[in-house]
N, C-alpha and C positions, 0 to 999 in steps of 0.2 A: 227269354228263358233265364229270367232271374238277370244280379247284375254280373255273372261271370262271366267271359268273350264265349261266344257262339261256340257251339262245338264243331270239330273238323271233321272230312270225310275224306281218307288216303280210299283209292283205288286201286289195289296192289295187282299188274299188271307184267306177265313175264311172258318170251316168248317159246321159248324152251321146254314147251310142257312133251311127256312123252305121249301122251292119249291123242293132242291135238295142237301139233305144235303151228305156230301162229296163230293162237286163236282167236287174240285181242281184234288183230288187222281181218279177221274174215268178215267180205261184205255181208249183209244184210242187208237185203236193198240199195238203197245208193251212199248208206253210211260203215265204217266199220262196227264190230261189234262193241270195242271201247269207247267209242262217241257216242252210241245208246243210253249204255252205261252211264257215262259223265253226262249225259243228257237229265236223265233219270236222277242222277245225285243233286244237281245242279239245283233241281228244282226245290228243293230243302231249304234253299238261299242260304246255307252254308257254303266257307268257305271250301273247295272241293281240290283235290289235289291226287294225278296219276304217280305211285312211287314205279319203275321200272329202272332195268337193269340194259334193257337192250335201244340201241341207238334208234331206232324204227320206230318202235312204238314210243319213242319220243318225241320223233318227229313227226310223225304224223298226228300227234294227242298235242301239239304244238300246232301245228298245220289248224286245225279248228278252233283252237281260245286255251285249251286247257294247260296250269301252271302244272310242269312236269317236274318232278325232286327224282333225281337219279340214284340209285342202291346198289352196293352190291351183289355179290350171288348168295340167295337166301332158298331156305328149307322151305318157309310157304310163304302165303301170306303174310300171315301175320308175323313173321318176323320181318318183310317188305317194310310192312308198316311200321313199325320197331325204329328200324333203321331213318326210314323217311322222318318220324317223329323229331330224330336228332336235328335237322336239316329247318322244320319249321317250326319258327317260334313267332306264335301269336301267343302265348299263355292260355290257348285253351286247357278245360280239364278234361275233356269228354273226345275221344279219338274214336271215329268210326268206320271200320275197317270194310266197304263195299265192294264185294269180290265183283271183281271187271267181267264175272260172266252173267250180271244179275240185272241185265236193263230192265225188267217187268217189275221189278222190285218197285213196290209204290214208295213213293215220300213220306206218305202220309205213317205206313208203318215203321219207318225211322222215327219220325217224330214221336210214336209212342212211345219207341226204344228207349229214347233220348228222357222224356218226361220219365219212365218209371228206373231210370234210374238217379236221376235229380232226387 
């Protein structure tokens, strides 16, 4: 994608939700529902990264491969990711914020995200 570093994929992941609190850690079969996720992200061969705030879903998104950047207590996502941004410095330009309840999300429409906005 051109010669600028690969774009990033934070995973803004909290446990605290009121609707469905721990949602991240709920099985799905024999994996949690954030390993799905990072599964799905992964496959972009982008660099992939869970921001969270609660010690669990660090350890356990640790527990399977994934590099986990810790955040404070944020209003959504996207402030998750906000904050994570601080923490990792590759000099990407392109930050891509993949809500940790979206395993079915294809790659492949990332990658056009990615392209139309290059």
């Amino acid at each position: 994608m051109g010669d600028s570093p690969a774009p990033i994929v934070i995973i803004p992941a909290r446990f605290a939700s009121k609707r469905f609190p721990g949602k991240p850690l709920h099985m799905i079969g024999t994996r949690p529902l954030i390993e799905w996720t990072w599964m799905a992200a992964r496959a972009t061969g982008w660099p992939v990264w869970i921001a969270t705030d609660d010690g669990e879903i660090a350890a356990v998104a640790e527990q399977f491969g994934a590099r986990v950047i810790m955040t404070g207590s944020c209003q959504n996502g996207t402030e998750r990711c906000a904050q994570a941004m601080n923490g990792i410095d590759n000099g990407a330009e392109i930050i891509l914020n993949w809500q940790g309840d979206s395993p079915l999300c294809l790659p492949a429409h990332a990658e056009a995200l990615i392209r139309a906005l290059e």
